[in-house]
N, C-alpha and C positions, 0 to 999 in steps of 0.2 A: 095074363098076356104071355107069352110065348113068345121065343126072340127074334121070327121070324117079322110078327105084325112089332116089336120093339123096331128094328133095322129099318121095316120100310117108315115109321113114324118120324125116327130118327132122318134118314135120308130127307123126307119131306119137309121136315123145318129147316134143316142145313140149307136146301135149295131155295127154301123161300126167303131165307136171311142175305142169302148172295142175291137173289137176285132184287130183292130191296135197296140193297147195296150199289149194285148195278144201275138202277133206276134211279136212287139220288144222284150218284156220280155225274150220269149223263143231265140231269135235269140242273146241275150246279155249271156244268160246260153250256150248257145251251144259254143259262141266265147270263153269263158270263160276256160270250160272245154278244147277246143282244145289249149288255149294261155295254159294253166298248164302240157301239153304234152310237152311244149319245153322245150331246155336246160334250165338252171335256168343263169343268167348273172356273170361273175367271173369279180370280183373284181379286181381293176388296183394296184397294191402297189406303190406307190413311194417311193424313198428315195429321201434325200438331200442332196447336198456334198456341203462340207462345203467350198470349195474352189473354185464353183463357187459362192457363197454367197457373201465370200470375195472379187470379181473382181466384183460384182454388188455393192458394196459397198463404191469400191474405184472410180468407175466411174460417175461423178457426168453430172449432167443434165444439 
């Protein structure tokens, strides 16, 4: 090979890496923007009672 067909070899992977590059980016903004469309997650409350705590207390292992 000769440096000239090396450059353009060269050039062409360089191009193809940016623009892969370029292609996720955008494709990571578009997910983005559409995951922000959804509901937002609601929160589980618990409580504790206290009287099963007690019967986990008295039962031993």
């Amino acid at each position: 090979m000769n440096q000239k067909e090396l450059l353009w070899i060269s050039i062409t992977v360089f191009l193809t890496v940016v623009a892969w590059m370029l292609l996720d980016i955008y494709r990571i903004k578009t997910q983005i923007n559409i995951e922000s469309g959804l509901k937002s997650l609601q929160t589980v409350d618990f409580t504790l009672r206290s009287d099963v705590l007690k019967m986990l207390k008295e039962k031993t292992p």
